[in-house]
KETITI-589755 format. One record per residue (C-alpha): residue number from 0; x, y, z; residue in three letters. Coordinates in steps of 0.001 Angstrom, whole numbers. Layout:
<sites>
    i        u        v        w   aa
  NUM        X        Y        Z  ALA
...
</sites>
This chain:
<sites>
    i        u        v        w   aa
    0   -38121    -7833    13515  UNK
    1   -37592   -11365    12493  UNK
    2   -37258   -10586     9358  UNK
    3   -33291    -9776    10392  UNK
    4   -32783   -13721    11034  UNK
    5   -34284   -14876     7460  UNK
    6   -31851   -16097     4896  UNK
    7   -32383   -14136     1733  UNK
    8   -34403   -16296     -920  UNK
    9   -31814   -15873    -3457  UNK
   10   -29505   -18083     -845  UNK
   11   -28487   -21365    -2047  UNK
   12   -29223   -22537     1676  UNK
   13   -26066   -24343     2222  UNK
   14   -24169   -23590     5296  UNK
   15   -20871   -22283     5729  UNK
   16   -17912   -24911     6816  UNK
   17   -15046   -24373     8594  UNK
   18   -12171   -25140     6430  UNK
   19    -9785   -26196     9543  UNK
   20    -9297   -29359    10854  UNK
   21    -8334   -31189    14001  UNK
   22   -10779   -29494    16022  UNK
   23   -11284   -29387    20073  UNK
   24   -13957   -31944    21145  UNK
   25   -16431   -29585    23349  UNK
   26   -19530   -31718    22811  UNK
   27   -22706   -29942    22410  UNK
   28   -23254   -28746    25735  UNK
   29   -23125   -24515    26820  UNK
   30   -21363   -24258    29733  UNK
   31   -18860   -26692    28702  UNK
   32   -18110   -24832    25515  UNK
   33   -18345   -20943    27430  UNK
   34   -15891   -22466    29978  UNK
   35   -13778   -23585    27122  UNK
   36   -13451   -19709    25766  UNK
   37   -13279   -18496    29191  UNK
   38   -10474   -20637    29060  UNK
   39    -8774   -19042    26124  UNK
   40    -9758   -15433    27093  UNK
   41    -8662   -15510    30364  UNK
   42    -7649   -12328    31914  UNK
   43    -9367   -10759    28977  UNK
   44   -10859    -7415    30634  UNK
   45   -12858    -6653    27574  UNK
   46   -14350   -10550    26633  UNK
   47   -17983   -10390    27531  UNK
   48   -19725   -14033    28258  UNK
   49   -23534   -14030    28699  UNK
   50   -25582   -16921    29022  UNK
   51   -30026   -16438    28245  UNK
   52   -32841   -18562    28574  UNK
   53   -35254   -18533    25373  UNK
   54   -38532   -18989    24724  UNK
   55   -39604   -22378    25653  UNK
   56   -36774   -22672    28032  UNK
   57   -33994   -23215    25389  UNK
   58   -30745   -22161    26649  UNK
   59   -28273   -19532    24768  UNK
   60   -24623   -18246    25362  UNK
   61   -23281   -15052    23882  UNK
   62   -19608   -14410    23692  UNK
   63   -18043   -11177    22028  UNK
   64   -15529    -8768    23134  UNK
   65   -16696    -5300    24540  UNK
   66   -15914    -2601    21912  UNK
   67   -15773    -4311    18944  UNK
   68   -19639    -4671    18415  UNK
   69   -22883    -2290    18366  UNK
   70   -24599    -3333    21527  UNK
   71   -27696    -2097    20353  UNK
   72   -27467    -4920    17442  UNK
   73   -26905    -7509    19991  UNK
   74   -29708    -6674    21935  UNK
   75   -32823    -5382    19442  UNK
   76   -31657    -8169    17193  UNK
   77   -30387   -11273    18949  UNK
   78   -31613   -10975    22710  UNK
   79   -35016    -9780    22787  UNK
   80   -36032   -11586    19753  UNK
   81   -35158   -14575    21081  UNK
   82   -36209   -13681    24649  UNK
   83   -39850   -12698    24327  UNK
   84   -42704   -15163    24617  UNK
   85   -44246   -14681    21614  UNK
   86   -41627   -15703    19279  UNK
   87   -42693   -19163    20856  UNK
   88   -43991   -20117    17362  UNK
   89   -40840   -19417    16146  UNK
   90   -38199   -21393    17905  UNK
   91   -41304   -24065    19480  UNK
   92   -41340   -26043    22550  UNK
   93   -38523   -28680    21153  UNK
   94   -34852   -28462    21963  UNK
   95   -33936   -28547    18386  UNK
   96   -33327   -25102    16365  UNK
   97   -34617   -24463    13328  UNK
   98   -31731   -22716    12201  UNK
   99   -32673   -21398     8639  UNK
  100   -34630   -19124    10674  UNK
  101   -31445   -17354    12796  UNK
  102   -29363   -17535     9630  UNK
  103   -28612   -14397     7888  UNK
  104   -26401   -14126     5034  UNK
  105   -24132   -12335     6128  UNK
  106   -23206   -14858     8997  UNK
  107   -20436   -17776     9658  UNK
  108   -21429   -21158    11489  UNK
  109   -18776   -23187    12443  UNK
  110   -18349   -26662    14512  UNK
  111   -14724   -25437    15096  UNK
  112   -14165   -23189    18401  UNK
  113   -10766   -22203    17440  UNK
  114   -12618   -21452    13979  UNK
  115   -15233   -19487    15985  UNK
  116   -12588   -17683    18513  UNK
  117   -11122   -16306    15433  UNK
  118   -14381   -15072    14055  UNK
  119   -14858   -13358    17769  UNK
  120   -11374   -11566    17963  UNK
  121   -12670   -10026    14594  UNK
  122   -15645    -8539    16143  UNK
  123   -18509   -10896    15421  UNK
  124   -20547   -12050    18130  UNK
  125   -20930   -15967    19138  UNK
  126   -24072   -17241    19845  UNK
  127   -24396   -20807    21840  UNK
  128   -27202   -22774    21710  UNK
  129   -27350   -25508    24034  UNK
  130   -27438   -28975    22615  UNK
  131   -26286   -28550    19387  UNK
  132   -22443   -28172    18393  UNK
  133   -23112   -25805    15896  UNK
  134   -22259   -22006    16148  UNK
  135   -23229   -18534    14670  UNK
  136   -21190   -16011    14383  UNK
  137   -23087   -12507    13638  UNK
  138   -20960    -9738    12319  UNK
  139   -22337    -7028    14624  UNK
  140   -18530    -5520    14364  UNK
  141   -18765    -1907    15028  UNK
  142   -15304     -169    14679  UNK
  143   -14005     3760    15311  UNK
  144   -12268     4580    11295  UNK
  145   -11013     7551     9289  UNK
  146   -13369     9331     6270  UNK
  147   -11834     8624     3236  UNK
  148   -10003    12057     2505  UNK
  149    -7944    13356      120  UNK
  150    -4602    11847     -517  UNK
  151    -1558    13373     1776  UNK
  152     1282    11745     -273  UNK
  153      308    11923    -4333  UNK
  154    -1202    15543    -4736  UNK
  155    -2842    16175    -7885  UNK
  156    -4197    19087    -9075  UNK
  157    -6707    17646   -11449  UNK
  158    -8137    14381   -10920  UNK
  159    -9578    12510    -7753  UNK
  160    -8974    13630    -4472  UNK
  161   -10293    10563    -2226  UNK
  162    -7344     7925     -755  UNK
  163    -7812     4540      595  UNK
  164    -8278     4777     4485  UNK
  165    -7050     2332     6716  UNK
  166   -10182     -134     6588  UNK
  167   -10362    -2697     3818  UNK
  168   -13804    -3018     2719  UNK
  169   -13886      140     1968  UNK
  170   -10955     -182      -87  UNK
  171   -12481    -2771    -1880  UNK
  172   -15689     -328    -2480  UNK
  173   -13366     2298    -3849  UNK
  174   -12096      131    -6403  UNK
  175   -15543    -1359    -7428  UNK
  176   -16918     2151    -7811  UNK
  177   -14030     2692   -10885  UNK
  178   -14399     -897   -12221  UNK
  179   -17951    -2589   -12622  UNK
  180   -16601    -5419   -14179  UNK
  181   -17324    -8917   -12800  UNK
  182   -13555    -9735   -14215  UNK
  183   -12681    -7568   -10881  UNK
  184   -11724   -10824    -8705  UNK
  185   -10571   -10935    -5268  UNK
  186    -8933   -13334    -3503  UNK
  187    -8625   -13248      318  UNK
  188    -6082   -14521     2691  UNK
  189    -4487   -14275     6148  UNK
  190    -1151   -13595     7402  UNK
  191      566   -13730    11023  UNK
  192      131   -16162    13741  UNK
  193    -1351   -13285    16357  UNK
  194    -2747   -10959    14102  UNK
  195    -4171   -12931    11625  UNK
  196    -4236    -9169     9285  UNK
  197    -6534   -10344     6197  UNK
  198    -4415    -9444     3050  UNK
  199    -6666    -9055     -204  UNK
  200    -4958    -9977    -3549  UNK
  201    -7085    -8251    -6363  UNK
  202    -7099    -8668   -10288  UNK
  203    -8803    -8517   -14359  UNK
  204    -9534   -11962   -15057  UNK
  205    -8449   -12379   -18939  UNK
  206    -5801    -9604   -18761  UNK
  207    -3517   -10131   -16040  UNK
  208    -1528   -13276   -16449  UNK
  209    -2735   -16186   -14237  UNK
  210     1000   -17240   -13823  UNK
  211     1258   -13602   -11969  UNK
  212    -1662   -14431    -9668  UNK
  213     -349   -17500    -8814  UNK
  214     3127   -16475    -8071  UNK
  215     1990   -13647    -6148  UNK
  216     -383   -16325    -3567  UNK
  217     2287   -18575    -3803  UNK
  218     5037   -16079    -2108  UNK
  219     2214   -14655      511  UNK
  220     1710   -18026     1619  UNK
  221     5592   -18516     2405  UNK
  222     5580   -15702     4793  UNK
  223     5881   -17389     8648  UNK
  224     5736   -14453    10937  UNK
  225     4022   -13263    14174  UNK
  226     1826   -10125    12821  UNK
  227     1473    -7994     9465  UNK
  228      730    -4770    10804  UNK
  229     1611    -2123     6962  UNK
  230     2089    -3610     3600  UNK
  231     5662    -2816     4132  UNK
  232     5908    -5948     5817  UNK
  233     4677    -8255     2708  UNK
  234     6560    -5970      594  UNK
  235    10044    -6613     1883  UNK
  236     9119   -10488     2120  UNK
  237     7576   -10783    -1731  UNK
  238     9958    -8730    -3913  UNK
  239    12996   -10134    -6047  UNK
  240    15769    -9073    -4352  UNK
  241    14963    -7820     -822  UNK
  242    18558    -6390     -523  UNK
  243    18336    -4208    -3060  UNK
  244    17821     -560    -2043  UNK
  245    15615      412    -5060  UNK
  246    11540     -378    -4508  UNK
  247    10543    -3434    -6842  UNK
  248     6779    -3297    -5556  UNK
  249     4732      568    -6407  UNK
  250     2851     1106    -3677  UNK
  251      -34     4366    -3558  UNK
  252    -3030     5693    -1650  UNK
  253    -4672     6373    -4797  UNK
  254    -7878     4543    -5797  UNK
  255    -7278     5655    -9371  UNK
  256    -4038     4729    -9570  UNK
  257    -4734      969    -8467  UNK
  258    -7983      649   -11137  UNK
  259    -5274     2007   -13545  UNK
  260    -2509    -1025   -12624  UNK
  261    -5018    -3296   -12804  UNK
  262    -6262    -2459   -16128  UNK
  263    -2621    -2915   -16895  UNK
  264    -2701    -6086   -16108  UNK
  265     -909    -6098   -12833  UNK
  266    -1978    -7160    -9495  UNK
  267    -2995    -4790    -5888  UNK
  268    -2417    -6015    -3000  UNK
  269    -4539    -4870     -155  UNK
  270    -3625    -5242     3602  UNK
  271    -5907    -4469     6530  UNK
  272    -5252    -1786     8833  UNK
  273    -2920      609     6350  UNK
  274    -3802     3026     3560  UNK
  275    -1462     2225     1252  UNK
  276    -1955     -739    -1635  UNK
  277      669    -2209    -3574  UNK
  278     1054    -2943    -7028  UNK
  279     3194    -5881    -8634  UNK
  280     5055    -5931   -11007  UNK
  281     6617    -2848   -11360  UNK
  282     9348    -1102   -13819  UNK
  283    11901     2265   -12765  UNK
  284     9926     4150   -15166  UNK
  285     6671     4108   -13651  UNK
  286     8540     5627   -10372  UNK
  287     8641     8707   -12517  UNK
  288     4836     8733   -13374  UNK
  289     2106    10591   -11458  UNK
  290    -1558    10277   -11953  UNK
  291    -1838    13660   -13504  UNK
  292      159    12768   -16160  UNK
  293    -3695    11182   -17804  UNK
  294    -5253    13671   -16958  UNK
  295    -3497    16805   -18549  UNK
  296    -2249    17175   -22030  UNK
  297      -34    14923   -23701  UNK
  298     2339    17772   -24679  UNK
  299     2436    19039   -21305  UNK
  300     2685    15613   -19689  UNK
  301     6038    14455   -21733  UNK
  302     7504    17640   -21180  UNK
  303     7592    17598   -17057  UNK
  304     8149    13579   -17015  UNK
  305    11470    15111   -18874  UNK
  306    12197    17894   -16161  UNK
  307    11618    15051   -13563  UNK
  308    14448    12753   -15426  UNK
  309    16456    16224   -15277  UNK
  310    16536    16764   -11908  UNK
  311    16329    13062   -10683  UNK
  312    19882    13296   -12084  UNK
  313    20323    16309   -10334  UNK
  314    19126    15166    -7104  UNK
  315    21582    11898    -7175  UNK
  316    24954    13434    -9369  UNK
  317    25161    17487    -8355  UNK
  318    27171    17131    -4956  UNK
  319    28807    14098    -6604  UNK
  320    29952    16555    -9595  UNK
  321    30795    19489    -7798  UNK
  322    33159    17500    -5777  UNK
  323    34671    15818    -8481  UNK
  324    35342    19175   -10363  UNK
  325    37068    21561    -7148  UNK
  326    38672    18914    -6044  UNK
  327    40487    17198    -9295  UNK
  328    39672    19052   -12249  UNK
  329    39220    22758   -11724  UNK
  330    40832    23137   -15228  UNK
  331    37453    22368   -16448  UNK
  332    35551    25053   -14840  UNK
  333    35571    28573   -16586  UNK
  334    38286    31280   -14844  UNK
  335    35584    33718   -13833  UNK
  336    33436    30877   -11881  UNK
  337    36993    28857   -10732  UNK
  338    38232    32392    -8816  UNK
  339    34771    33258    -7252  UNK
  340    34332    29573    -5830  UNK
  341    37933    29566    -4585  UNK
  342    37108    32900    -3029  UNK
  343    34299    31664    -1220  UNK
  344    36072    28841     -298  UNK
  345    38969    29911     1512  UNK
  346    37918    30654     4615  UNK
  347    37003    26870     4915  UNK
  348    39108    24226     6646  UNK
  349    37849    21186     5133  UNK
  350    37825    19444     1528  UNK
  351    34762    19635     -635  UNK
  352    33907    16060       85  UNK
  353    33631    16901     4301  UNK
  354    31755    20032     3686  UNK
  355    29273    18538      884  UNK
  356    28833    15453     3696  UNK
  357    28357    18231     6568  UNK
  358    25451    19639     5035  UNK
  359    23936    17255     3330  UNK
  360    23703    15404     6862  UNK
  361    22061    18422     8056  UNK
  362    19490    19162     5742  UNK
  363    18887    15248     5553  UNK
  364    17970    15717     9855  UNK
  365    15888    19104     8780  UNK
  366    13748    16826     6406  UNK
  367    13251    14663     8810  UNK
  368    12556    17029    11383  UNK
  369    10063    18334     9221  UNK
  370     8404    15461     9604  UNK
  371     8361    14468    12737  UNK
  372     7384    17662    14276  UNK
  373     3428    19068    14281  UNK
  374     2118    20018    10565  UNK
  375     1338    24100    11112  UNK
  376     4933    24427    11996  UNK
  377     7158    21876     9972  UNK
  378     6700    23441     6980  UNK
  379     8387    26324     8846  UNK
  380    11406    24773    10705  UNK
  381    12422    23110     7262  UNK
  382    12860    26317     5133  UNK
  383    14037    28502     8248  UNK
  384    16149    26210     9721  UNK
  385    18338    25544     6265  UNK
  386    18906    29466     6071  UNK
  387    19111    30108     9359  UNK
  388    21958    27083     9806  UNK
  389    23082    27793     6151  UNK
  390    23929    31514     6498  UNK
  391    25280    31110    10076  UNK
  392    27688    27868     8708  UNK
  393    28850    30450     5548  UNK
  394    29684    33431     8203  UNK
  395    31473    30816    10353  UNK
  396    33625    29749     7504  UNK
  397    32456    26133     7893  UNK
  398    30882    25754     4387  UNK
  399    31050    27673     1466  UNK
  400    28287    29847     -235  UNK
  401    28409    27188    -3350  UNK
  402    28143    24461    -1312  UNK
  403    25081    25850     -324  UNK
  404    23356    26581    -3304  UNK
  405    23899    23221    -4487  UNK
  406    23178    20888    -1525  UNK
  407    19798    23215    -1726  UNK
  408    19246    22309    -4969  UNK
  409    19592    18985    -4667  UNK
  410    17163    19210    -2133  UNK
  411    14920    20627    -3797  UNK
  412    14904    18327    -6845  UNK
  413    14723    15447    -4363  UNK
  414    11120    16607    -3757  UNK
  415    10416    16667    -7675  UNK
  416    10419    12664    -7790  UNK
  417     6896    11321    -7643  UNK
  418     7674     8236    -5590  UNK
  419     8676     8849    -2187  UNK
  420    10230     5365    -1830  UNK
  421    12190     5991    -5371  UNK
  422    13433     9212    -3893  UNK
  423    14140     7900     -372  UNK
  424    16770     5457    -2434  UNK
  425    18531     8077    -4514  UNK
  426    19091    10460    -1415  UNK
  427    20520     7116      221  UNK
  428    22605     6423    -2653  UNK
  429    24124     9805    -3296  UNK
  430    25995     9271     -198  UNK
  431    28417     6409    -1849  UNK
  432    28507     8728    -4872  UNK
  433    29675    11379    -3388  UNK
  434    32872     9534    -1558  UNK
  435    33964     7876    -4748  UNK
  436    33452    11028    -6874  UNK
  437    35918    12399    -3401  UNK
  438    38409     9844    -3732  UNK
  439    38823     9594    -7842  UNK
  440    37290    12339    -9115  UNK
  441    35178    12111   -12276  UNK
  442    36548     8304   -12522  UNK
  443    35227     7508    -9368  UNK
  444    31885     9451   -10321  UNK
  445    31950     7370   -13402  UNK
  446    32541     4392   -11657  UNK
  447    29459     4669    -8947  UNK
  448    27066     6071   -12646  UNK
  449    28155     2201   -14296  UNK
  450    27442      359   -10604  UNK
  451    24305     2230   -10357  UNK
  452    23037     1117   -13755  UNK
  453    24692    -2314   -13552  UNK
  454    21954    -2826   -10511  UNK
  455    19329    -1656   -12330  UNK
  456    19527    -3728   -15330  UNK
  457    19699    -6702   -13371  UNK
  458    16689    -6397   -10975  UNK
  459    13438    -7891   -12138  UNK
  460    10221    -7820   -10583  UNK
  461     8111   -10814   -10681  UNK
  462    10313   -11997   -13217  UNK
  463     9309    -8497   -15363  UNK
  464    12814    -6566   -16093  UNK
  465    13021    -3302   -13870  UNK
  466    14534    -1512   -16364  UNK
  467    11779    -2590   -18995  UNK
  468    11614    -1045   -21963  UNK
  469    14092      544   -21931  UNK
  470    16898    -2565   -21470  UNK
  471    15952    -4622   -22593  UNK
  472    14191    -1983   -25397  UNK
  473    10355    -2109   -26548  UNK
  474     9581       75   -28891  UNK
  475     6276     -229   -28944  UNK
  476     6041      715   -24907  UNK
  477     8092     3680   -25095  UNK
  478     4665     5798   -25890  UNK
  479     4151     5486   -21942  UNK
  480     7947     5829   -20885  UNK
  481     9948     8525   -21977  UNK
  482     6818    10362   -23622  UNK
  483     3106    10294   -22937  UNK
  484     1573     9974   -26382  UNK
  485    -2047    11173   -26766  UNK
  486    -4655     8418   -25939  UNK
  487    -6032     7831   -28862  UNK
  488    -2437     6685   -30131  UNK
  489    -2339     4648   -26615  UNK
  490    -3782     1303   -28353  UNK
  491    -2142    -1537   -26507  UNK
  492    -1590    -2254   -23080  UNK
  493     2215    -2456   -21354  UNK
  494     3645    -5378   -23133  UNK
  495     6254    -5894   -20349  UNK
  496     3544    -7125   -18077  UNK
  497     2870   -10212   -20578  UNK
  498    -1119    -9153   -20564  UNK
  499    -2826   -11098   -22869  UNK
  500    -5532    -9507   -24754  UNK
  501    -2784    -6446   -25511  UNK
  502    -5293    -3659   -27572  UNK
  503    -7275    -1812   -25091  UNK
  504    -8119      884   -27470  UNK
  505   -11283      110   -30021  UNK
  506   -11929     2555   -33053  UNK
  507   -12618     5932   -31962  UNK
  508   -16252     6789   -32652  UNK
  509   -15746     9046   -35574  UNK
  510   -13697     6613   -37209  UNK
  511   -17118     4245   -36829  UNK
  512   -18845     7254   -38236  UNK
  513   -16933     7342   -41402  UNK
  514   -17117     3816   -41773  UNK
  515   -21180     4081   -41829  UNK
  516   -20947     6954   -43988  UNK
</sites>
């Protein structure tokens, strides 16, 4: 049983530290130091103080907090062990501890209560020995999570199914499965006065630039706020230009789309209590990437990143364009089409630019409706609720028949865009497209195009152009961008990223055969 308590031999012995300073003078006494976090957990239903006698009369305190720890560690492990009389030999007749023996190597010790609170609020449990200032903190933390499951947001149809869950360590153990490299390194931190949410920033040693790592801890450690409780929160405070509506940090619930950024050269940052990772730095092409684009066909992978470009346009410019055209320049639409549109749209009172704004508000509340709503019947209420509303709006004469087929269309090529957050922007966008393309026709439609791309060029993210490689151009990258060459032709890594060693690609292994032959 004791056999719990001893350190492992391959432990250097040394003890852990508490890192903080300026620490509460308790003494070495137990009931001075249990008052002390009765004190700080006061009208804390769910704090649990207990106070034991040991063998050879040695007194012990125990503070955790109900819920948070297997009971049935505390007791077969800590309690009776130390209880029963014939561990005498181990803990003696003296009031000193031996404490190599109680050590496992898993555990914290700490002279610093606050240090030690901390430790307790994560779900370790405190034990108190009387007389000596010194503290263990077990980590007997037993907590309710989610299976890992397949991802809900990135479907694939070939490739892994299993997503982060919402607990870190395991995380961590996804990512280690994919890499066994002891280049993987991790470096830990905490963020938010109350919550304290652990924040993991992961790397390659010797790829990813060490001016990127640093950069990265450098802006984590700026952020002053109460609690982190979702990435989102260290993703609006880290990024270049928080005011920009376009995502600068890639974010995913993929495992194999992390061990993939990282073997770019880029860095994942975990947070605990949330699913989703995010990745730094990040370019506006790699929005347009999925995971399956690896793991099909090179052929077949270029040629659907180019229907995504197709309707990504489609999704931000179609309202925008039809507007622009029945409005100011129906010369430019053939006779047939210009008489069958004006057909359909006498019956309605308003200009193209009200009834292109009246239903793409509605199917915009439908989306989200879709959402909100239980799974088994969202899927529903979206697709019967735009015909039902869109056929009842063309008999009413509030919207025209073309109007329909093309705010449906641009809903539906909203939903081609890999990245939800990418896509989330352009339907927010369209909106100011739309009213310029209403007010100055294809000038003003030309005019919100130029703004669009005048933002884009500028943004950078950590210092990495966003519109990289395209502007400013690399060549060499553009196998990855606008195409997906085969791997074999896939030698170097992203240049963008600044990853130093570049080739990731050694000869192919019947290139090594001809070279023996």
């Amino acid at each position: 049983m004791f056999s719990f308590f001893r350190r492992s031999k391959g432990s250097s012995g040394r003890v852990p530290q508490s890192p903080e300073g300026n620490a509460p003078e308790l003494g070495t006494g137990l009931d001075q130091r249990l008052a002390w976090f009765q004190g700080r957990l006061d009208n804390c239903v769910d704090a649990v103080f207990r106070s034991f006698h040991g063998a050879g009369g040695q007194r012990y305190g125990l503070v955790f907090i109900g819920g948070m720890v297997d009971p049935e560690l505390i007791q077969e492990n800590l309690i009776e062990p130390i209880s029963r009389e014939e561990d005498r030999e181990l803990l003696g007749e003296a009031p000193a501890v031996d404490f190599s023996r109680l050590l496992i190597s898993a555990c914290q010790l700490s002279v610093d209560p606050e240090v030690a609170l901390r430790y307790v609020l994560e779900g370790a449990v405190l034990l108190i020995i009387d007389g000596d200032a010194r503290m263990i903190c077990y980590p007997f933390a037993k907590f309710e999570k989610r299976a890992v499951s397949e991802a809900q947001n990135e479907v694939v149809i070939r490739g892994s199914r299993e997503a982060f869950v919402e607990e870190i360590r395991t995380n961590v153990t996804m990512l280690r499965r994919r890499i066994k490299s002891p280049e993987l390194k991790i470096q830990s931190t905490r963020i938010g006065k109350h919550t304290k949410t652990e924040v993991l920033v992961i790397y390659m040693e010797g790829i990813c630039r060490p001016e990127l790592v640093e950069e990265v801890n450098h802006r984590l450690a700026d952020i002053k706020i109460d609690g982190v409780l979702e990435s989102s929160y260290l993703e609006e405070f880290i990024e270049d230009h928080p005011y920009s509506p376009f995502p600068q940090i890639q974010n995913t619930e993929r495992p194999d789309t992390a061990a993939a950024a990282l073997l770019e050269g880029r860095v994942i940052i975990f947070t605990d209590g949330t699913p989703i990772a995010l990745i730094a730095p990040v370019t506006f092409p790699v929005f347009f990437q999925s995971p399956e684009d690896y793991y099909q066909r090179s052929y077949a992978s270029t040629w659907i990143r180019w229907i995504r470009g197709l309707f990504m346009f489609i999704s931000l410019l179609a309202p925008s364009f039809y507007i622009a055209l029945t409005t100011y320049h129906p010369e430019m639409i053939p006779a047939s089409l210009l008489f069958s549109i004006a057909a359909a749209r006498e019956p309605v009172p308003f200009p193209a630019l009200f009834e292109a704004l009246i239903m793409e508000i509605t199917f915009e509340g439908l989306r989200e409706a879709s959402i909100r709503i239980p799974s088994a019947i969202g899927q529903a209420v979206s697709i019967l609720g735009t015909l039902v509303i869109g056929e009842a709006a063309v008999r009413a004469g509030i919207v025209s028949s073309p109007m329909v087929i093309i705010v449906s269309l641009t809903g539906i090529s909203s939903f081609i865009v890999p990245s939800y957050s990418l896509g989330l922007t352009l339907r927010l966008i369209r909106f100011p497209i739309m009213i310029l393309a209403g007010s100055f026709g294809l000038l003003g439609l030309s005019i919100g195009i130029y703004l669009v791309l005048l933002h884009l060029v500028v943004l950078t993210s950590f210092g990495v152009p966003y519109m990289a490689p395209i502007a400013p151009f690399k060549w060499k990258d553009i196998k990855d961008t606008l195409i997906r060459v085969p791997w074999r032709l896939m030698k170097t890594r992203p240049s963008v990223y600044g990853v130093e060693p570049t080739r990731r690609l050694r000869n192919l292994l019947h290139q090594e055969g001809d070279e023996r032959d």
